[in-house]
Backbone bond lengths (Angstrom), bond angles and torsions (degrees), N, CA, C in turn:
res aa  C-N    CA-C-N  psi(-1)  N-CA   C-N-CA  omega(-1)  CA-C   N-CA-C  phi
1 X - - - 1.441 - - 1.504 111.21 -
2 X 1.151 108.49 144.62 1.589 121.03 175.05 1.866 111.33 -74.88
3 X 0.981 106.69 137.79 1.833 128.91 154.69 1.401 114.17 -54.07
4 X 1.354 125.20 120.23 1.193 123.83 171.56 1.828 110.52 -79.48
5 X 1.401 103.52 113.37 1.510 102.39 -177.83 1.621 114.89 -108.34
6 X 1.475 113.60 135.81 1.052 114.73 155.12 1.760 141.55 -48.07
7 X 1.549 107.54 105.93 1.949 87.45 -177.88 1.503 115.86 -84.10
8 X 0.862 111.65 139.56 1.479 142.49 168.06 1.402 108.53 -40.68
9 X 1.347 131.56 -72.29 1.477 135.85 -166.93 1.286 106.60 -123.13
10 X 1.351 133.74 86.34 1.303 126.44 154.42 1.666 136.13 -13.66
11 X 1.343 114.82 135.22 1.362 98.42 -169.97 1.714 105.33 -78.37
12 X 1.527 111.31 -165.03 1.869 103.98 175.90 1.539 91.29 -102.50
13 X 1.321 121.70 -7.90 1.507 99.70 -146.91 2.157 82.26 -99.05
14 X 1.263 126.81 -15.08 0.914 115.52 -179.48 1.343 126.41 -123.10
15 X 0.997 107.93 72.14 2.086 137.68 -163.45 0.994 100.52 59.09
16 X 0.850 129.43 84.86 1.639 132.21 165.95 1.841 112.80 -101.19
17 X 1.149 128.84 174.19 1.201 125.99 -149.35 2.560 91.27 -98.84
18 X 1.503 72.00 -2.01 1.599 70.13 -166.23 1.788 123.50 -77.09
19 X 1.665 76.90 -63.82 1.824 79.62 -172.46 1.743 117.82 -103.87
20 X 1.086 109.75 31.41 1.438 111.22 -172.08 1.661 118.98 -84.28
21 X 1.150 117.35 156.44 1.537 113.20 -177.77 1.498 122.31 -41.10
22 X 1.389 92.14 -43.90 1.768 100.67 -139.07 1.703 68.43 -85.64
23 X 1.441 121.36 -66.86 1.851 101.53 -176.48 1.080 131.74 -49.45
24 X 1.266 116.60 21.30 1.563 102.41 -176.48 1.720 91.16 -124.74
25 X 1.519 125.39 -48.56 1.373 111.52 144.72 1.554 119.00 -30.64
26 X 0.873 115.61 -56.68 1.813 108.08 -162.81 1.852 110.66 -66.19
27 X 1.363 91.98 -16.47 1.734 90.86 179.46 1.291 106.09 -112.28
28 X 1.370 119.18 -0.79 1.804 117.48 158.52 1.150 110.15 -74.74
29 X 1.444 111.42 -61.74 1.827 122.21 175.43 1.293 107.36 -81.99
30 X 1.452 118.52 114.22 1.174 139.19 145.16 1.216 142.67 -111.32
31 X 1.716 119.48 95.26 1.322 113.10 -145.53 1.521 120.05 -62.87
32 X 1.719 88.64 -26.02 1.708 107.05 -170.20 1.780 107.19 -53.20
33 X 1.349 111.57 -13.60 1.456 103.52 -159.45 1.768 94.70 -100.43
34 X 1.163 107.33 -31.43 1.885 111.88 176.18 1.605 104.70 -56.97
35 X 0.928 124.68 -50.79 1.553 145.21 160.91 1.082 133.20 -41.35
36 X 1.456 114.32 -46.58 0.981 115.60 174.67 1.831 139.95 -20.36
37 X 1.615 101.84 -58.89 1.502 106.63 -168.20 1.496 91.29 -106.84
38 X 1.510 112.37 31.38 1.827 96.74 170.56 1.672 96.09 115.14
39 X 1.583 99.95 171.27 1.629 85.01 152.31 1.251 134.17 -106.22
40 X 1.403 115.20 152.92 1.603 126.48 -173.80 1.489 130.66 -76.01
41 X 1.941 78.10 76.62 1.851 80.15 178.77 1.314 131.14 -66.63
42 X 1.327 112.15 14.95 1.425 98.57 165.99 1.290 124.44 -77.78
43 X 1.676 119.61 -11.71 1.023 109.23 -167.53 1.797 106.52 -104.74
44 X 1.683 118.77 -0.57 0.932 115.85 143.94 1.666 148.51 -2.83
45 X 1.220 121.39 -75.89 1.560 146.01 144.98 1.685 103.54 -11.67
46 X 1.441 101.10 -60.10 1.455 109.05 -146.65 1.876 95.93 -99.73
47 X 1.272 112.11 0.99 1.275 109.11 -168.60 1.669 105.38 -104.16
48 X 1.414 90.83 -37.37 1.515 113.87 -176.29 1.678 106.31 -69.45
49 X 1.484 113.57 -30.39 1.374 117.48 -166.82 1.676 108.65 -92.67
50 X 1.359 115.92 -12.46 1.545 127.74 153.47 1.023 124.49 -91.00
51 X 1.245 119.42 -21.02 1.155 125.06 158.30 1.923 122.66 -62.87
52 X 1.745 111.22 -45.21 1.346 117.16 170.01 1.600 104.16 -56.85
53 X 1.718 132.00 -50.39 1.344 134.01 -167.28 2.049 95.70 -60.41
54 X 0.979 134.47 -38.53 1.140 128.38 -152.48 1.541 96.23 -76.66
55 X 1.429 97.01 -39.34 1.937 103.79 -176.82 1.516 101.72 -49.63
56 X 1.588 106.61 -73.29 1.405 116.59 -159.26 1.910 102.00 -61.08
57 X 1.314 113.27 -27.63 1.399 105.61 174.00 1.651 115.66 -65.87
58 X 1.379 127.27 -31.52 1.328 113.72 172.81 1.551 106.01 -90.38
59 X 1.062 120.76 -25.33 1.536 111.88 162.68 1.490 121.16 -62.79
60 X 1.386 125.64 -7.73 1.371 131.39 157.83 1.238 110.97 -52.56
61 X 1.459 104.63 -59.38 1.607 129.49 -158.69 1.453 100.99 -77.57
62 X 0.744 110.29 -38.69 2.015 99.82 -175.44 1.564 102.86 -81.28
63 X 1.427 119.65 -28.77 1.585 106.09 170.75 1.473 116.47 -76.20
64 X 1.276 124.57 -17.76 1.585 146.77 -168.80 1.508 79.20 -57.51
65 X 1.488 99.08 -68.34 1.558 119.70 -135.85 1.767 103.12 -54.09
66 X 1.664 88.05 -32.12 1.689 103.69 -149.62 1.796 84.92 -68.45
67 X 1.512 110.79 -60.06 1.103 100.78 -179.46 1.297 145.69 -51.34
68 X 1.597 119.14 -19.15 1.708 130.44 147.39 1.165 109.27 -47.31
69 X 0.873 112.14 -30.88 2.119 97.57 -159.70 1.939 79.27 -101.16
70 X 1.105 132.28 -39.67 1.536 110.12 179.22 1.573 107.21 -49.91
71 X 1.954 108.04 -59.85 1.364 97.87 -164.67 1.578 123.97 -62.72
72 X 2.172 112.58 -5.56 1.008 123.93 -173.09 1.591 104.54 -71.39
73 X 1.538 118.24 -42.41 1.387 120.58 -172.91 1.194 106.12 -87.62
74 X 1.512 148.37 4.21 1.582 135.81 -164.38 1.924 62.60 -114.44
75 X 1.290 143.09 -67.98 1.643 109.03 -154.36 1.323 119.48 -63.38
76 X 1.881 123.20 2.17 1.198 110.85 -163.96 1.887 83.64 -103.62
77 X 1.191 113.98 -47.94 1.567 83.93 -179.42 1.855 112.66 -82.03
78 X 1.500 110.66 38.01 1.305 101.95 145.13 0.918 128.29 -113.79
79 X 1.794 115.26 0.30 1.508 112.21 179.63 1.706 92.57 -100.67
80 X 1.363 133.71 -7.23 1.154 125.16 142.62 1.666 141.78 -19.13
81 X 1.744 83.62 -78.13 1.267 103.60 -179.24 1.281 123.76 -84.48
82 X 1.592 117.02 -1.50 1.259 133.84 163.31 2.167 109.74 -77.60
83 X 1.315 107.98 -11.32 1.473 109.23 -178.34 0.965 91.02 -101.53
84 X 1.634 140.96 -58.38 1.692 130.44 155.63 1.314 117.41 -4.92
85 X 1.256 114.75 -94.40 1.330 137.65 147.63 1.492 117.17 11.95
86 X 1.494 118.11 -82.59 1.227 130.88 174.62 2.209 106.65 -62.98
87 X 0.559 114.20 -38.60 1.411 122.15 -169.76 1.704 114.45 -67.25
88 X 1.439 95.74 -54.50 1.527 116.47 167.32 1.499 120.77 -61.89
89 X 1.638 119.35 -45.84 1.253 112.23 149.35 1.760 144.64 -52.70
90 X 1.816 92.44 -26.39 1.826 95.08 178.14 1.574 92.86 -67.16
91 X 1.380 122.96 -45.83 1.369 124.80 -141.87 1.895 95.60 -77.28
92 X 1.329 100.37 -30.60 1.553 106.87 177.37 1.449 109.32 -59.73
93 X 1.256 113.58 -65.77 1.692 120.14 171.01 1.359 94.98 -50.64
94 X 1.040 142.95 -104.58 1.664 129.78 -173.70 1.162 137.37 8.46
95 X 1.567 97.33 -46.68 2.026 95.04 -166.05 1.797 82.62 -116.95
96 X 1.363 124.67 34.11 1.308 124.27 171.80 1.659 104.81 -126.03
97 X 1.308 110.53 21.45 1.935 98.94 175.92 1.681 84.96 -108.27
98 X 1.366 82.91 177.00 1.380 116.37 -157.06 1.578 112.48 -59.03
99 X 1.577 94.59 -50.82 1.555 113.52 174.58 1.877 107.27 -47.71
100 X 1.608 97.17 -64.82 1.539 95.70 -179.92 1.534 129.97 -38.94
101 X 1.410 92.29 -54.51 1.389 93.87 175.15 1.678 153.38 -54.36
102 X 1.712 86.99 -27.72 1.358 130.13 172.46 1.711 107.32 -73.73
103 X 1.280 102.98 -40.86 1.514 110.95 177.37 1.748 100.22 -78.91
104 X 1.016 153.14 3.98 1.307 133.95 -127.47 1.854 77.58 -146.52
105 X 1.618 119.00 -77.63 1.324 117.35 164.43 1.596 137.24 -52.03
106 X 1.145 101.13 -10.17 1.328 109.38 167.62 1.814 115.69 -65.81
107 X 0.828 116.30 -22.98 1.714 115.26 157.41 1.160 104.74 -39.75
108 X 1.512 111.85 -68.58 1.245 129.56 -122.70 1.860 107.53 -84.13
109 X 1.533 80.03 -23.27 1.767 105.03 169.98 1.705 128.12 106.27
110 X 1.235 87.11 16.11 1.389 134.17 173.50 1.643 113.98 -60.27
111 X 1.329 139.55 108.94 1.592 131.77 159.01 1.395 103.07 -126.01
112 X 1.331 88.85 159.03 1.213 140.93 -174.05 1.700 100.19 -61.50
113 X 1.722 113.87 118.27 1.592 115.03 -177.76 1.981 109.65 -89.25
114 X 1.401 73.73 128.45 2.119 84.19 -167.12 1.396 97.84 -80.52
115 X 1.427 108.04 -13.66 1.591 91.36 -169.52 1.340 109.77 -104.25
116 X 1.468 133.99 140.79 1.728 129.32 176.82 1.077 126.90 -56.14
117 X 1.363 114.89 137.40 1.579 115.20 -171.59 1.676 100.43 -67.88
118 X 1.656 93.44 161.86 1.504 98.33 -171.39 1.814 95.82 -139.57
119 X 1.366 93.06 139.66 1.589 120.65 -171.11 1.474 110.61 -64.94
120 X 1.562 141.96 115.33 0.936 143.35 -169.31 1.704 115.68 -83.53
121 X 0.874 145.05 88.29 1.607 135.36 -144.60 1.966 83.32 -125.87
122 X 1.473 80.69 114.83 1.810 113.06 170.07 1.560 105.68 -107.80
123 X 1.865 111.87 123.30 1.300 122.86 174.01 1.825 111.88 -53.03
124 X 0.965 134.01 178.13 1.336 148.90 175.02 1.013 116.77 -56.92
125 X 1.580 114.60 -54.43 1.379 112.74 -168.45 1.614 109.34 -113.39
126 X 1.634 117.89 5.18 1.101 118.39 162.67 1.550 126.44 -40.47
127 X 1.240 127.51 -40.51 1.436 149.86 -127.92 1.825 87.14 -122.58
């Protein structure tokens, strides 16, 4: 059996301290050096003022949003009340023909006049 030996120099290709992502970020970004002399209010102004656009940009979006789903529910109870609408009118025309009606007062003791109505014609100065 073999000795388990310690290596000496790591290779790069298998985590090595050299070429890896996160080390090569970590030695680009160094926070300690932004920091250093305090913080850099100059860049304040300009941080704060992307910072206000980001607000009012998701506050766009959540009123956007709100308003889809309003205009989504005002067309559903208008295609509602548009089947109302249509339904209530057949049934209106319906129980408004001649036949219906005739059938409808006939309870009441009501018939139907066989003879044609006739036009009442008043002279000028009758009235």
């Amino acid at each position: 059996m073999s000795e388990n030996k310690f290596r000496i120099g790591q290779s790069k290709k298998n985590g090595g301290t050299g070429n890896s992502i996160f080390s090569g970020l970590e030695r680009r970004i160094k926070l300690e050096t932004y920091f250093e002399e305090g913080f850099p209010v100059k860049y304040l102004p300009k941080f704060l003022f992307v910072l206000m656009l980001s607000l009012i940009y998701i506050g766009n979006t959540h009123y956007s949003e709100k308003t889809i789903r309003k205009i989504n529910q005002t067309q559903t109870e208008v295609e509602d009340l548009r089947a109302d609408y249509t339904t209530l009118k057949a049934d209106l025309m319906f129980a408004s023909k001649q036949s219906e009606v005739a059938r409808r007062v006939k309870s009441i003791g009501l018939k139907e006049s066989i003879k044609p109505p006739y036009k009442v014609v008043i002279e000028k100065g009758e009235y």
